[in-house]
C-alpha positions in Angstrom: 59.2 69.1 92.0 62.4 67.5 93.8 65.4 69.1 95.1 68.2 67.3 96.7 68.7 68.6 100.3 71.2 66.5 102.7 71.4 63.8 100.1 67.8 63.4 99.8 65.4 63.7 96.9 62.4 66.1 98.6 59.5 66.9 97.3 57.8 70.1 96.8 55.0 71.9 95.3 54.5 75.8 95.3 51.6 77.9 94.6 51.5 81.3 93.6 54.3 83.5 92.4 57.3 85.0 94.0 56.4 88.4 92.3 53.5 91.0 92.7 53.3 92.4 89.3 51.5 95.6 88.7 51.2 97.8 85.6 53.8 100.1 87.2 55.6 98.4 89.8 57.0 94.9 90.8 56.8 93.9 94.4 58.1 90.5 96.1 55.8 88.8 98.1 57.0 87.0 101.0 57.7 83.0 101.2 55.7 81.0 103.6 56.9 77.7 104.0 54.0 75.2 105.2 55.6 71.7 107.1 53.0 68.7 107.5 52.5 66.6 110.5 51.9 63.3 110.5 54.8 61.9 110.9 54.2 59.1 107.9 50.6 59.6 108.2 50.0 62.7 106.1 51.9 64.4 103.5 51.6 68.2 102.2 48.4 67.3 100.3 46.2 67.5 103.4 46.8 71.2 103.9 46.6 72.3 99.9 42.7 73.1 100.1 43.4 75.6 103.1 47.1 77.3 102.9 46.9 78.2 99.2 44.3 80.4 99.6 47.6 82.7 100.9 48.9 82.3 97.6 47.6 86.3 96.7 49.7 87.8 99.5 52.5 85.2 99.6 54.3 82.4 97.8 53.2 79.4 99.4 55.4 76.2 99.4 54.7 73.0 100.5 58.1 70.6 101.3 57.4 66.5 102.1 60.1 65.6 104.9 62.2 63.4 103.9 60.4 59.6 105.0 57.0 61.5 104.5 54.8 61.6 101.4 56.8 61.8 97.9 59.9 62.6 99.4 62.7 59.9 99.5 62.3 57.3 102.4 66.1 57.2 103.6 66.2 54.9 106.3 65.0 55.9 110.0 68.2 57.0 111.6 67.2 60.0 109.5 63.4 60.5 110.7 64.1 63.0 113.7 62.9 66.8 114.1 66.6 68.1 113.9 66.8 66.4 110.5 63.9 67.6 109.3 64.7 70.8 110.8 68.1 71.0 108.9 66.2 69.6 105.6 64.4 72.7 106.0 67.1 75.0 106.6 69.1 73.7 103.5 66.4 73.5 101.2 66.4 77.5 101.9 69.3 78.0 101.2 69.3 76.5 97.8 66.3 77.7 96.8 67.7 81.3 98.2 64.7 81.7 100.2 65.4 84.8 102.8 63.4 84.8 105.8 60.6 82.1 105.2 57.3 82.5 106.9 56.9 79.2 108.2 53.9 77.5 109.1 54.1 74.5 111.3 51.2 72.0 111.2 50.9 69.5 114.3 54.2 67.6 114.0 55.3 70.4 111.6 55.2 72.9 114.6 57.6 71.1 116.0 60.0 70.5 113.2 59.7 74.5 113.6 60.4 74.8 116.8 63.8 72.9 115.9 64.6 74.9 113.5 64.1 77.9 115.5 66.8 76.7 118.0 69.2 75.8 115.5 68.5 78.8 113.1 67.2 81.9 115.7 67.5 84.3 112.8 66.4 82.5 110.2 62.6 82.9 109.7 60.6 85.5 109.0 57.6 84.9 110.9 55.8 81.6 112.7 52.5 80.1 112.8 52.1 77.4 115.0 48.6 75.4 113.7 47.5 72.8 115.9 50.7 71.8 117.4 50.5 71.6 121.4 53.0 73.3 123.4 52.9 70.4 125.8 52.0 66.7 124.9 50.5 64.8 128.1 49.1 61.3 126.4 46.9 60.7 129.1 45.0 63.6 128.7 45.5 63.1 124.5 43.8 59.4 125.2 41.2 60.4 127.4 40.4 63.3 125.2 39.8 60.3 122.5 37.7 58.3 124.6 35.3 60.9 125.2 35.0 61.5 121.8 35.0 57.6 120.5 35.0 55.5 123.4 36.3 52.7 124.9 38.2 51.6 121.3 39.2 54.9 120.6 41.1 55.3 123.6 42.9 52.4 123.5 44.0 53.3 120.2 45.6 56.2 120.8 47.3 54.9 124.0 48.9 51.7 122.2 49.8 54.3 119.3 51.7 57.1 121.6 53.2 54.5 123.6 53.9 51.5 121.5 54.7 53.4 118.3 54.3 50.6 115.1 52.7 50.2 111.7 49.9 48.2 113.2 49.2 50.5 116.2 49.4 53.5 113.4 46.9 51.8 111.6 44.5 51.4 114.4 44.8 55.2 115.5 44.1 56.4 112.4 41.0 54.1 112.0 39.4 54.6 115.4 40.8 57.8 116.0 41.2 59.5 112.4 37.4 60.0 112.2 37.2 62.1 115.4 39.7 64.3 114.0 37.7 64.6 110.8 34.0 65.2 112.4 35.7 68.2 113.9 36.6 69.6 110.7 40.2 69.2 110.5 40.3 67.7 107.1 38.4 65.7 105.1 38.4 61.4 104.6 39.0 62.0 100.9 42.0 64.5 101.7 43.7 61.7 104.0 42.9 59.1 100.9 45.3 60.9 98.6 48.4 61.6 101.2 51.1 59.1 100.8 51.5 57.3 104.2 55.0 55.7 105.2 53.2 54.1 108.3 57.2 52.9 109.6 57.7 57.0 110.6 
C-alpha cells in the first residue's frame, strides 16, 4: 500500500492484525515497525521470511524509505537518516500508530537511532538487528578480505569510501555472497528487492 508522508508516496506492507480477537475478549496487539538497510540495496522484502513470523503477538509493518524499494525516489537531497527518521515519525502519526516497536535492520538501526534523538518518547520498544554501534571500515574491509580475499576487500573499501553505482555494484557481487554464506539472507531474497543503486 502507499501513504503520502512528507510529500512522498511510501510504500508499505503489514502482516497480521491490529486486534487479538478471542471468543470473549478483544485485545490490541502492539505495532512493530521493521526499517530495512541497504541504503538502495535492499528493500523490506529481504526481511518478510523472518519478522512476520511476529505477526501472532504483534502487527508487523514493513515501510520502504523514501529512495528505497517501491517507495518514491525523490531526489537525493532527501536520502539522509533524519529524513528517513522523520518519514517514520509522520507515517505514525497518520496511521495513528502509538508507541511503535521498532526494529532497525543494519542501516535501519540507524534511521532508529535518529528517530530516537528527535522523538525520545516516541517508541515503544527497540531492536537493534545487525546494525554496529561503531563503523571502523578498516576493520569492515579486512573483515571481507578474510572472508573473500584480495577482491573482496577491495570492494568493500572503494564501496565505503568512494560511494557510487559502480562501486555498489562491485560490493554487492564480491562482497554480497559472504553475507549470504553466513546466513543472513538468501540470493533469491536479494533478487526480488528493488535496488536504487544512486542511495
Amino acid at each position: 500500500m502507499y501513504i503520502k508522508i512528507n510529500g512522498c508516496q511510501l510504500f508499505f506492507d503489514t502482516y497480521g492484525s491490529k486486534l487479538d480477537i478471542q471468543k470473549k475478549s478483544v485485545e490490541e496487539k502492539p505495532t512493530l515497525l521493521v526499517l530495512h538497510g541497504g541504503p538502495g540495496i535492499v528493500d523490506h522484502t529481504l526481511y518478510v521470511d523472518f519478522w512476520s513470523q511476529f505477526s501472532n503477538i504483534a502487527q508487523v509493518i514493513f515501510l520502504d524509505q523514501r529512495g528505497c524499494g517501491r517507495s518514491e525516489k525523490r531526489t537525493p537531497a532527501e536520502w539522509h537518516l533524519q529524513q528517513w527518521a522523520d518519514d517514520a515519525k509522520k507515517f505514525c502519526e497518520v496511521l495513528n500508530i502509538a508507541k511503535p516497536i521498532i526494529a532497525g535492520v543494519s542501516m535501519g538501526g540507524h534511521v532508529m537511532c535518529d528517530f530516537i534523538t528527535q522523538y525520545p518518547s516516541e517508541a515503544g520498544g527497540l531492536i537493534f538487528c545487525n546494525t554496529e554501534a561503531q563503523f571502523i571500515v578498516e576493520e569492515v574491509c579486512q573483515a571481507f578480505g578474510r572472508l573473500g580475499g584480495e577482491l573482496a576487500e577491495s570492494s568493500a573499501r572503494q564501496y565505503f569510501t568512494a560511494p557510487s553505482p559502480e562501486s555498489a555494484k562491485n560490493y554487492q557481487e564480491h562482497c554480497g555472497k559472504h553475507l549470504i554464506t553466513r546466513g543472513f539472507y538468501t540470493p533469491e531474497a536479494l533478487t526480488r528487492c528493488k535496488q536504487n543503486m544512486a542511495v
